[in-house]
C-alpha positions as a Markdown table, in Angstrom:
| # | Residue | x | y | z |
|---|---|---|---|---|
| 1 | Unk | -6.7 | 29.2 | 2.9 |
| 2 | Unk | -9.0 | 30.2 | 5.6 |
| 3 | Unk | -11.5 | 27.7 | 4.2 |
| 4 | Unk | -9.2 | 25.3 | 4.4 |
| 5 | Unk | -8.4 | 25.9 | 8.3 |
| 6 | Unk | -12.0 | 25.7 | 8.7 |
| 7 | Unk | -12.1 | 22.3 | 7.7 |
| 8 | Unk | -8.9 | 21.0 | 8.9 |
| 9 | Unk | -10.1 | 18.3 | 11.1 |
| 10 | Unk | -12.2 | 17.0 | 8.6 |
| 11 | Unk | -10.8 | 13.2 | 8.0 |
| 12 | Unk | -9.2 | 12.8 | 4.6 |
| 13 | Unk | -11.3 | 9.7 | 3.5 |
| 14 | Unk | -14.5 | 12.0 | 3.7 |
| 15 | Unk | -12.9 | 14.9 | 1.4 |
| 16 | Unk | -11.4 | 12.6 | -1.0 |
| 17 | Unk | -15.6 | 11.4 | -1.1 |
| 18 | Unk | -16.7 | 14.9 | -1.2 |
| 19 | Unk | -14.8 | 15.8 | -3.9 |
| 20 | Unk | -14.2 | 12.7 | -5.8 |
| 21 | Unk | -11.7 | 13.4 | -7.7 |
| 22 | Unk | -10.2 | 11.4 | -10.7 |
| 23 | Unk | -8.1 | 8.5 | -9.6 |
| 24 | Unk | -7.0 | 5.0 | -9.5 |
| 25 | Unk | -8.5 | 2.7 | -6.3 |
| 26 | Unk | -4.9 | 0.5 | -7.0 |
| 27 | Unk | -3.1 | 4.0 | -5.8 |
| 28 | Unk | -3.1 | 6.0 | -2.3 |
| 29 | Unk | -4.3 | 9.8 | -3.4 |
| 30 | Unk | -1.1 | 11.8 | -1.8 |
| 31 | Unk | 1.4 | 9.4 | -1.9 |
| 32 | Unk | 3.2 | 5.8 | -3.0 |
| 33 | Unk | 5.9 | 6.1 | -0.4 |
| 34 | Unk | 5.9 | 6.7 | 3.5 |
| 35 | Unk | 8.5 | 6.7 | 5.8 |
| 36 | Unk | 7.5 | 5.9 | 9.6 |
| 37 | Unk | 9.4 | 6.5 | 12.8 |
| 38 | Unk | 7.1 | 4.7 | 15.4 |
| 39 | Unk | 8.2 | 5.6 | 18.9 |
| 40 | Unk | 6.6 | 2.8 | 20.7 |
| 41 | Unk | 9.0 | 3.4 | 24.0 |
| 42 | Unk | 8.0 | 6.6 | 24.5 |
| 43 | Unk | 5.4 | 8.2 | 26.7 |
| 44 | Unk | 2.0 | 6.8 | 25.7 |
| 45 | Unk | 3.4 | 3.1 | 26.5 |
| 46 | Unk | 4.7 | 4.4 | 29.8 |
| 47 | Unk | 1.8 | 6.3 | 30.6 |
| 48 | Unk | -1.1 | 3.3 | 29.6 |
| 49 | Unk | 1.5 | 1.0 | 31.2 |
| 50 | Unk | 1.5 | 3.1 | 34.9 |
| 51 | Unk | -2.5 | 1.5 | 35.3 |
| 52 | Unk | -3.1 | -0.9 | 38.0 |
| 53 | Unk | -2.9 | -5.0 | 36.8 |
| 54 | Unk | -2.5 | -3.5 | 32.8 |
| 55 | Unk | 0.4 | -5.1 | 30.7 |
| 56 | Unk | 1.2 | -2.8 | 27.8 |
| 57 | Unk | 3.5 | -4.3 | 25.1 |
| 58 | Unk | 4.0 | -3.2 | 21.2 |
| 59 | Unk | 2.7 | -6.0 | 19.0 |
| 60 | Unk | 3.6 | -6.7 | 15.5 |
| 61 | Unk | 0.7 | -6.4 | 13.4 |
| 62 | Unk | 1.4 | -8.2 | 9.6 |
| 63 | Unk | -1.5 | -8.1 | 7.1 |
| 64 | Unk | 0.2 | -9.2 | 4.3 |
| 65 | Unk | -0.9 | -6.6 | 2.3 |
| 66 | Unk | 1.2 | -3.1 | 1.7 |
| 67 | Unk | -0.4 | -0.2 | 1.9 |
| 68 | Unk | 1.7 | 1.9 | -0.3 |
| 69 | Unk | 4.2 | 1.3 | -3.0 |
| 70 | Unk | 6.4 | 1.4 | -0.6 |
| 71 | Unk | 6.7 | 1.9 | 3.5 |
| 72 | Unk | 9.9 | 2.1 | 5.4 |
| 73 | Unk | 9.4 | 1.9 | 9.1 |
| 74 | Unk | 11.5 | 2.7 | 11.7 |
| 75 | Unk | 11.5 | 1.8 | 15.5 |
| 76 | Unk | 13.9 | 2.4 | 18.3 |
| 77 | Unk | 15.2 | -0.4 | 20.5 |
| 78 | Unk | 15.7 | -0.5 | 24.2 |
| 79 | Unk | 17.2 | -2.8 | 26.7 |
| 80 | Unk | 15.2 | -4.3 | 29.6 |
| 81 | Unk | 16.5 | -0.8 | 31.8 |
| 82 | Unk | 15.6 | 1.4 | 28.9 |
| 83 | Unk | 18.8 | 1.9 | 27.2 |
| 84 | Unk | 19.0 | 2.7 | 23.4 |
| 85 | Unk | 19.7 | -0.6 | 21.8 |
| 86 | Unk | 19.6 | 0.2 | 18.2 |
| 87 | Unk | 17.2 | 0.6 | 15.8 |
| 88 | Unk | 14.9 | -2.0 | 13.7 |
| 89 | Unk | 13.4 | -1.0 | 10.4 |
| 90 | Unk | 10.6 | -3.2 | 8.1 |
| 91 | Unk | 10.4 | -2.2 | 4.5 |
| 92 | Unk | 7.1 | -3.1 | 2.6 |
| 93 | Unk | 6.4 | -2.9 | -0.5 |
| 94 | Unk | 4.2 | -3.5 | -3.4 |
| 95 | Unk | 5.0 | -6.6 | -5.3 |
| 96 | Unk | 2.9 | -5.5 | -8.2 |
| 97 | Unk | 5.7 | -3.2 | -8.7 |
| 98 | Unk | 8.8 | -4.3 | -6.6 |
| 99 | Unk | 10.9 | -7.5 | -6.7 |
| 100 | Unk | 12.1 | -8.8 | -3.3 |
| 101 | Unk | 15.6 | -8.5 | -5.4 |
| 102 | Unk | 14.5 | -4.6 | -5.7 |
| 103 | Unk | 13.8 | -4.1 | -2.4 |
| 104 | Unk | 16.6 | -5.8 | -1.2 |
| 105 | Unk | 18.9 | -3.6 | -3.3 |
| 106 | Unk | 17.1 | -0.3 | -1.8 |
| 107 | Unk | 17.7 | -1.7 | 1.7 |
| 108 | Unk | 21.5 | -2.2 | 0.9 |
| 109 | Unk | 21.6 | 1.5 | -0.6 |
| 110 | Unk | 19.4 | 3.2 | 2.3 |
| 111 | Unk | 21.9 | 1.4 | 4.8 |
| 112 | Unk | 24.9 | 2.2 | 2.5 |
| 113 | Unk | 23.7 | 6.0 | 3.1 |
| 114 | Unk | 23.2 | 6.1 | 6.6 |
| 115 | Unk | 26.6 | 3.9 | 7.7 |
| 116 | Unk | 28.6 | 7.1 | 5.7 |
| 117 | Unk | 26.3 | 9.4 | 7.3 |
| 118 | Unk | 27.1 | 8.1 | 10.8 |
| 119 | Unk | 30.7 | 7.7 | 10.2 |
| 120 | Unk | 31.1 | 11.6 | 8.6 |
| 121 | Unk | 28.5 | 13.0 | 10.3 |
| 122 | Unk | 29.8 | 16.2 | 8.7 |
| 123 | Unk | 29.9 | 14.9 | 4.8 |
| 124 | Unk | 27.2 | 16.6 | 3.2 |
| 125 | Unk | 24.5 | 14.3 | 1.7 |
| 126 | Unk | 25.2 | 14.9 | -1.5 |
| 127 | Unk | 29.1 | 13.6 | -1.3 |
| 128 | Unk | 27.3 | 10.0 | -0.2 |
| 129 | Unk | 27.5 | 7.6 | -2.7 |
| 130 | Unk | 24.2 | 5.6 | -2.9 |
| 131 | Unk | 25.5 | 3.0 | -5.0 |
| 132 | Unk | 28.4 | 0.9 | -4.6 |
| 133 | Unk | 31.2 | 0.7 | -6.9 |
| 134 | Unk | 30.4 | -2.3 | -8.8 |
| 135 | Unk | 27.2 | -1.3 | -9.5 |
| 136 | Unk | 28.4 | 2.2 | -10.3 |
| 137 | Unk | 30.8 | 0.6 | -12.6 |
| 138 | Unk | 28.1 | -1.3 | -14.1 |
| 139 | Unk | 25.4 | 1.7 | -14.8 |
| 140 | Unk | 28.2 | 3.9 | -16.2 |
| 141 | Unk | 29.5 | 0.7 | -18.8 |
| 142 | Unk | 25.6 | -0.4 | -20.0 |
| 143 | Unk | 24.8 | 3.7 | -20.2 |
| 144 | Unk | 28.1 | 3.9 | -22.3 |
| 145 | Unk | 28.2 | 1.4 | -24.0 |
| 146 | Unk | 31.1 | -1.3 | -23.8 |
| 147 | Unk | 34.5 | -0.4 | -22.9 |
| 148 | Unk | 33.2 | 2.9 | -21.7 |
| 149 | Unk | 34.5 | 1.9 | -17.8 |
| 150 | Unk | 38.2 | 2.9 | -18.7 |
| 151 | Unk | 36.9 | 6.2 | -20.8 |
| 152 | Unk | 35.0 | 7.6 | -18.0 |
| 153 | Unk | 37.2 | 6.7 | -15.1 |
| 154 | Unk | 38.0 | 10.2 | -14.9 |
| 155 | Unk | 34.1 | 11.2 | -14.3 |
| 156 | Unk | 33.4 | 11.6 | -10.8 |
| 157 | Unk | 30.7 | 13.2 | -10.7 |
| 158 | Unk | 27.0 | 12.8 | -12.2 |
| 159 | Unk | 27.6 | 16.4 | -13.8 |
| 160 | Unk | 31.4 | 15.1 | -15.1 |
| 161 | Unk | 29.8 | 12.1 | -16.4 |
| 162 | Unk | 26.5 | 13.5 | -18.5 |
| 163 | Unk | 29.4 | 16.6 | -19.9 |
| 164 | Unk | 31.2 | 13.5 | -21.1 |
| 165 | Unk | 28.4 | 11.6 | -22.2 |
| 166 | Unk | 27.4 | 14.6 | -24.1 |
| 167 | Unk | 31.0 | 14.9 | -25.3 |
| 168 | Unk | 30.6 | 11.1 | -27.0 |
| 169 | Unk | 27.3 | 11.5 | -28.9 |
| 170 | Unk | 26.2 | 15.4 | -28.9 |
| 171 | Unk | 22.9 | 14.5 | -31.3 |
| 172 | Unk | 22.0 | 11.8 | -29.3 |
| 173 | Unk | 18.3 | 11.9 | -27.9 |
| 174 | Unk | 19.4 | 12.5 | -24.2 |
């Protein structure tokens, strides 16, 4: 560990060279998934924008060309007198392994997650429901097999559901 503190400003690109480990170019080292709050109202703007005849201004910046598997980023939004206004989010991802159909249906669930979140702010995460009912309906009928809608109505939860699963095919491969 105290090696490691030693080196801690070392930049990441030069120890992934150093130690060159085994891995694929088409894949970021750490991670495939990053989630960005970018706070570009906060003091940096207002301090670079507090110099004599200098016009500072966040500017989107598309390359075309994701990163990582998959980037959600966040900003906040502000009125002209600096109100919050909201938030905006982006979500890239990689189409080598996302449809925009995908990633549309990620969006609707992350949104999903956070409007019960804000409306319960008390409901603990794991009483959300990430999936709507249709497609809960769906999953729990192609899992099942057909018909199976009506037989596991009374499943209402993940654990309820595999016990009856279970329950329907005990030597099954799971």
């Amino acid at each position: 560990d105290l090696a490691a503190y030693a080196h801690q400003d070392v930049p990441f690109e030069r120890l992934v060279d150093a130690l060159n480990p085994v891995r694929s170019t088409g894949r970021h080292p750490l991670f495939q998934t990053s989630l960005t709050w970018n706070d570009t109202t906060g003091h940096a703007l207002s301090t670079l924008g507090g110099l004599p005849g200098l016009e500072v201004r966040p500017e989107p910046v598309d390359t075309g060309t994701a990163k990582f598997d998959l980037s959600l980023v966040f900003e906040e939004l502000r009125t002209e007198d600096g109100a919050p206004a909201g938030l905006q989010g982006a979500l890239t991802y990689s189409t080598d392994l996302y449809t925009h159909d995908t990633a549309v249906s990620l969006t609707a669930r992350l949104l999903r997650v956070l409007d019960a979140a804000l409306a319960d702010p008390d409901r603990p995460v794991a009483r959300i429901e990430v999936t709507d009912a249709a497609e809960r309906a769906r999953l729990m009928a192609a899992a099942a097999g057909a018909g199976a809608g009506e037989a596991t109505a009374g499943a209402t939860t993940l654990v309820e559901w595999f016990e009856w699963r279970v329950g329907c095919a005990p030597d099954a491969v799971a």
